[in-house]
N, C-alpha and C positions, 0 to 999 in steps of 0.2 A: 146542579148540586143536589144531591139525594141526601135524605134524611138528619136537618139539621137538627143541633142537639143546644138546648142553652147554656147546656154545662161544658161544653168542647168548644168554645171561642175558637180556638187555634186551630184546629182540625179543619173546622167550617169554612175558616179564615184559606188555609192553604188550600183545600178541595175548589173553591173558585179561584184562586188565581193558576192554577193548573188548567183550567177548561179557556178554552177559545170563546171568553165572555164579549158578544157583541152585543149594541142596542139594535134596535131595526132602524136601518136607517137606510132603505130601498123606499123611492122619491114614490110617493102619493098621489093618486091621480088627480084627485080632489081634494085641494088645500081647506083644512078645519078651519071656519072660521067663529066668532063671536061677538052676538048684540052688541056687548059692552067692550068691546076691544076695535076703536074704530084704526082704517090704514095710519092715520097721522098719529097712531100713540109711537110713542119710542121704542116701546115693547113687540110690539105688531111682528115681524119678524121670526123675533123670538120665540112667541107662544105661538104662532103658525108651525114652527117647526117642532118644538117639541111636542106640541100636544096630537101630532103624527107619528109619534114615535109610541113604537109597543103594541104587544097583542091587543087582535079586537076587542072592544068592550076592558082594558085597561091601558088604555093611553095615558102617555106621559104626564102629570099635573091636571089630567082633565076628569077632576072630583067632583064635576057637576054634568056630566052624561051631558054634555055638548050644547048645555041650556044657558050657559052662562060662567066665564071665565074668573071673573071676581079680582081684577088686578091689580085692586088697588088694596084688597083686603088683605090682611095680615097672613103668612103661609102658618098652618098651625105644625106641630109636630107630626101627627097622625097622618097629615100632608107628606110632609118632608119622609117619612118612614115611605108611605107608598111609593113616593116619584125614585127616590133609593132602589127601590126593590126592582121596580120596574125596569132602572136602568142598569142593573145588574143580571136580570133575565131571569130571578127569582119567583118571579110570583106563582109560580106554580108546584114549587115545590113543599115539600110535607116538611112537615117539625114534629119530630117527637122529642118528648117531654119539654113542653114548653111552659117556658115560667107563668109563674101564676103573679096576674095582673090585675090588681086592684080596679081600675077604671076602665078595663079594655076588655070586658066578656068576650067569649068565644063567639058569642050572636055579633058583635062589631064586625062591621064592614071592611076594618082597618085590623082587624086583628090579625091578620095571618103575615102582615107589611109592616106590624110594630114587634112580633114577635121573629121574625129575621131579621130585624134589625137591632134587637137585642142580642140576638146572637152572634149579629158580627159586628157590635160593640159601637156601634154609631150612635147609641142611645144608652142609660142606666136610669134606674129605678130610684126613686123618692122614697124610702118606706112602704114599696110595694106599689109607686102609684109611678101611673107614666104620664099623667096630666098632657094628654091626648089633645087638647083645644087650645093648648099652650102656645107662644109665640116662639118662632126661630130668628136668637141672634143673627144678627152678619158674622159674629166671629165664629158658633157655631156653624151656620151656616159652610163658612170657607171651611171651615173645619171638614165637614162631613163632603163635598164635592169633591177636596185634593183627595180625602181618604177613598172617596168613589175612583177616581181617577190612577191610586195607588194600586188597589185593588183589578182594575182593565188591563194597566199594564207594568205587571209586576216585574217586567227586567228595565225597568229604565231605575237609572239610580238613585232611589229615595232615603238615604244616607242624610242628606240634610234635616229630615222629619228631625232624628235622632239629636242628630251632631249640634244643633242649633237650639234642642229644649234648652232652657233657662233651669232644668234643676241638675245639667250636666254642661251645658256649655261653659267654659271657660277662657274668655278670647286672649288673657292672662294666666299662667299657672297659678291653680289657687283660688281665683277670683271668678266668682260667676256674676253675673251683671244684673239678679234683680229684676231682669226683664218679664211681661206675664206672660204664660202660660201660652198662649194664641201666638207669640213671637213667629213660630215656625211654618206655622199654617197660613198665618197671615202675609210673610215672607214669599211662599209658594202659589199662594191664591193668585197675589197679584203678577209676580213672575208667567205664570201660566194664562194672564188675560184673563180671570173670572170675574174683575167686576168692570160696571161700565160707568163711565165718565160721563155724569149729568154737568158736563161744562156749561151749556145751554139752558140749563135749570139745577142750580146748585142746591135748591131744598128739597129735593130728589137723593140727597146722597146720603151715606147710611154711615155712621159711627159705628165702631165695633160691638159694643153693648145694646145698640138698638134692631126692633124688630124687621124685618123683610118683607116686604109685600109679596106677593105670589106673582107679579110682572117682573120682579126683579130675579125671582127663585127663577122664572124661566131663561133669564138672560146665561143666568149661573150654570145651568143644568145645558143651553147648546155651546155655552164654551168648553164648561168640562170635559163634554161628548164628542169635541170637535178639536179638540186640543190637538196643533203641529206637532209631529213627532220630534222636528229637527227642535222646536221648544222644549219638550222631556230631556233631551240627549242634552241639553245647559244644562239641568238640576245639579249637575255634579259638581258647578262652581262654587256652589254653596258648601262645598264637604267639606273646606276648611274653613275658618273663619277665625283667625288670630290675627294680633294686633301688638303692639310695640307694646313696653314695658309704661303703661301710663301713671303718670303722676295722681295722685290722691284726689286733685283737681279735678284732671281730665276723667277719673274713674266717673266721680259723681256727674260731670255733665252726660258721658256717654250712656249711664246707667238711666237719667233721665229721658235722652231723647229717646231709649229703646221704647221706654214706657208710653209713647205713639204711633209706634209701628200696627198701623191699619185703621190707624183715622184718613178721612178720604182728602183728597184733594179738591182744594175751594180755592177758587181764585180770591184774591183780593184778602182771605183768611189767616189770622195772626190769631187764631184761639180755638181752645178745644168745643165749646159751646157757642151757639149764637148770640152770647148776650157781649160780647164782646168790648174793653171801657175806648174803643178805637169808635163804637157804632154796630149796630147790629149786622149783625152775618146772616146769609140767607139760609148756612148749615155751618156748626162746629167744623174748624180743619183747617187747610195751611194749605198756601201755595207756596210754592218754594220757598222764598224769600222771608213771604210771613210765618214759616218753620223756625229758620234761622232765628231772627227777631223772635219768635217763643223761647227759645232755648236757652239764645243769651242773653239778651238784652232784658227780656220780660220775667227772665227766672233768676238768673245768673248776674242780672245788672252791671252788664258790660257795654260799656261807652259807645256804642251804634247810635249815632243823629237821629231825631226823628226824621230827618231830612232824607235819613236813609233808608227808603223804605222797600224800594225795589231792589232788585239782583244788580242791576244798572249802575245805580248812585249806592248802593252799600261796596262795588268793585273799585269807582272811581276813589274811594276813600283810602283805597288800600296802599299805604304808605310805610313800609317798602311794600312794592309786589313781590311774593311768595314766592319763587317758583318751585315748581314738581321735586325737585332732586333738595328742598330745604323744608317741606310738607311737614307738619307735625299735627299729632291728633289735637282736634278739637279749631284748627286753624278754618275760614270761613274757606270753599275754591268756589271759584268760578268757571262759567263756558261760555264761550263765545265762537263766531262763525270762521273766526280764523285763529283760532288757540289763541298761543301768547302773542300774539301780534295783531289780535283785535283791540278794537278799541273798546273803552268804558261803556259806550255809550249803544254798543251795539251786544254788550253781553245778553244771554237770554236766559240764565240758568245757576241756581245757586245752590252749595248742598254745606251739613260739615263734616268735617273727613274724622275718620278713625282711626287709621291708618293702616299699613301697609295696602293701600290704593283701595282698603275699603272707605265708604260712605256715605251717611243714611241724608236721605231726601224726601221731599213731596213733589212727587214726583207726577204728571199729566199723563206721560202717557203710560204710569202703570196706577193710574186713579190713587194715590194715597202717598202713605209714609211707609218705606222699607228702606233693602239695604241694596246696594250697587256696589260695582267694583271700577275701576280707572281702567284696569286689564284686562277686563273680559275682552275677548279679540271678537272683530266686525262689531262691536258698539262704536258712537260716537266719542264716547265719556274722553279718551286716552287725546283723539285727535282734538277735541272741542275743549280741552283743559288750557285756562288762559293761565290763571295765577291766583294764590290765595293771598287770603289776611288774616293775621295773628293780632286776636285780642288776651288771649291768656299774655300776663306776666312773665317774665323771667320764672321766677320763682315760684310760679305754678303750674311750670312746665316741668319742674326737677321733679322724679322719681324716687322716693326714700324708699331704702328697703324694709319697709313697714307698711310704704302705700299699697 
C-alpha cells in the first residue's frame, strides 16, 4: 500500500484489503531462539514462530535484535504498533502527511509503525500524545488482532463486528443490553482461538482490563496469522442474535452476564477478582458452573445450595427437568455425555440460556465467558444438551409491554 495519508482512514483501509496481504510465513532454516525463553516455557512455540516471521532486521515482536525476548514484560503500545505493521507487510511503506505526535519524534524507531497504525485506526491520540511505553489491554489487545485478521481477509463475513456493538445491537426491539463496548471483539477473539488457556497455571490468565505480556502477545499474533479458514466461514452465526421477548427480570440478569464477556476461564472460579469470600482464586473468572453461581445466586440471590456448586450437583437439583422444547431465558441447561438420558452425575457442562438456542458460558475450551448457540451444526452443544432448571418465578418470567 503506497502513500498512506492520516487524514484518509478509509481509503488506506480499503487499499490493503484489495492487495493479496500475506505474512512470510516460508519455514526458516534456522529457528530464533532466546536466553530468556527456555523449551519448557508455554510460550516457546509461539515466539519461535513468530519471531521468524517478517523482513530481515524486522521480525515479528523481535524489538530486541535477537538479544533478548522479554516475555514476561509487559507489550508496550509502540510494541503492538510494530508487530501490526509488520503483519500487515506495511513497514516499508511511506506516509505522507503524518500526524504530528507529541511523544513519537520522527528520530523514534517506532515512528513509522505508530504512524500506520494511526492511520488504519488501531490506535488514537490522547491530546496529541500516543504514550508509546503504555501497557496493551487483553481487550484492546483482541481488539486490534480480530481487526488485523478483518483486514487479511476481508470476504469472510465480518457482519457480527457490526451487528453485535452494544450501541446498535438489540436482541429485543428497542432494547439494547448495556453490554461494553469489547462485547464483539471479545466474542470474535475467542471464537477464532486467540487466547490460550493457562488451565495448568491459572495466574497466567488475563482479565479484560489487564495488561499483556509479550509471551502472550505472541501466542495472539500465531493464532491470528494462522487462523482455519473453515473457522472464518462460522463468523456468520453471529449475524443474528435475537432472543424471545424477556421479561424485565430476564432483561436485567441477561444485561448483567453480558457485562463478563471476556473474563477467562478459571477453574474452580466463582468471581470476577482473586479475592474471592469463597477463598482466594489464583486469577479473577469462572468456570462454568462458578459463572452460573455469579449470576444468580451471588447477584441475583437465587436459591442454588451451597451444596450446589458444580454443573454435576447444581443438575441433580433440577426438579422438574427442563427439557429443550420448554427452555426459557434465563433457565440454568446442562450437558452431558448422553443428552437427556445422562445421568446427574455424569454431566460436565453448565451455561444460562438466552434463548432462542442462544447461551452465554465460561466456556474451557474457548478460554473465557461469550456467547454459543444450541444449533450451530457439528458442535456438541444440540447432541450433549441434557435438560435445564428454572430458578426465575412465575412471575418473572411474564413480559409486560413496558419490560
Amino acid at each position: 500500500m503506497k502513500n498512506l495519508t492520516a487524514t484518509s482512514g478509509l481509503p488506506a483501509l480499503i487499499g490493503l484489503t484489495t492487495l493479496a496481504v500475506v505474512l512470510w510465513l516460508a519455514p526458516v532454516a534456522q529457528a530464533r531462539t532466546y536466553p530468556d525463553v527456555p523449551k519448557s516455557s508455554w510460550a516457546y512455540a509461539a515466539i519461535n514462530w513468530v519471531t521468524n516471521q517478517g523482513p530481515a532486521g524486522a521480525k515479528l515482536l523481535d524489538d530486541y535484535a535477537g538479544t533478548k525476548f522479554a516475555p514476561t514484560q509487559p507489550l508496550t503500545r509502540e510494541q503492538l504498533a510494530a508487530a501490526l505493521v509488520t503483519a500487515l507487510g506495511d513497514e516499508n511503506e511511506a506516509i505522507a502527511d503524518p500526524v504530528d505526535v507529541t511523544d513519537v519524534p520522527a528520530s523514534d524507531p517506532y515512528y513509522h509503525a505508530v504512524q500506520v497504525a494511526l492511520t488504519l485506526r488501531f490506535f488514537s491520540l490522547s491530546k496529541g500524545s500516543f504514550y508509546p511505553t503504555a501497557g496493551v489491554a487483553e481487550c484492546q489487545a483482541d481488539h486490534a488482532l480480530v481487526r488485523t485478521i478483518e483486514l487479511l481477509h476481508p470476504k469472510a463475513d465480518w457482519s457480527m463486528l457490526r451487528t453485535l456493538s452494544p450501541s446498535r445491537w438489540q436482541p429485543n426491539p428497542g432494547w439494547t443490553t448495556g453490554a461494553p463496548a469489547r462485547l464483539p471483539w471479545e466474542v470474535a477473539a475467542r471464537f477464532l482461538g486467540l487466547r490460550y488457556n493457562h488451565f495448568s497455571d491459572p495466574a497466567l490468565e488475563l482479565s479484560p482490563g489487564q495488561d499483556i505480556d509479550r509471551a502472550e502477545a505472541a501466542y495472539m499474533f500465531r493464532a491470528a496469522l494462522t487462523v482455519p479458514s473453515w473457522q472464518l466461514q462460522k463468523l456468520s452465526w453471529f449475524d443474528q442474535v435475537t432472543l424471545p421477548s424477556l421479561s424485565a427480570r430476564q432483561r436485567q440478569i441477561v444485561s448483567f452476564a453480558l457485562q463478563y464477556v471476556g473474563y477467562p476461564y478459571v477453574w474452580g472460579g466463582t468471581w470476577p477478582t482473586v479475592d474471592s469470600p469463597f477463598g482466594l482464586q489464583a486469577h479473577g473468572g469462572f468456570d462454568c458452573s462458578g459463572f452460573v453461581w455469579w449470576v444468580l445466586k451471588l447477584n441475583f440471590g437465587y436459591p442454588i445450595a451451597d451444596t450446589q456448586r458444580t454443573a454435576a450437583q447444581m443438575a441433580a437439583a433440577a426438579k422438574p427437568r427442563i427439557p429443550l422444547s420448554k427452555l426459557q431465558p434465563c433457565d440454568i441447561i446442562f450437558f452431558g455425555p448422553k443428552g437427556p438420558k445422562s445421568t446427574a452425575a455424569s454431566i460436565f457442562h453448565t451455561a444460562l440460556y438466552l434463548g432462542n438456542g442462544w447461551f452465554i458460558e465460561s466456556s474451557n475450551y474457548f478460554d473465557g465467558v461469550t456467547l454459543a448457540n444450541l444449533d450451530w451444526p457439528g458442535w456438541y452443544y444440540r447432541s450433549a444438551f441434557a435438560w435445564g432448571r428454572r430458578v426465575l418465578t412465575t412471575a418473572q418470567l411474564q413480559a409486560s409491554p413496558t419490560s
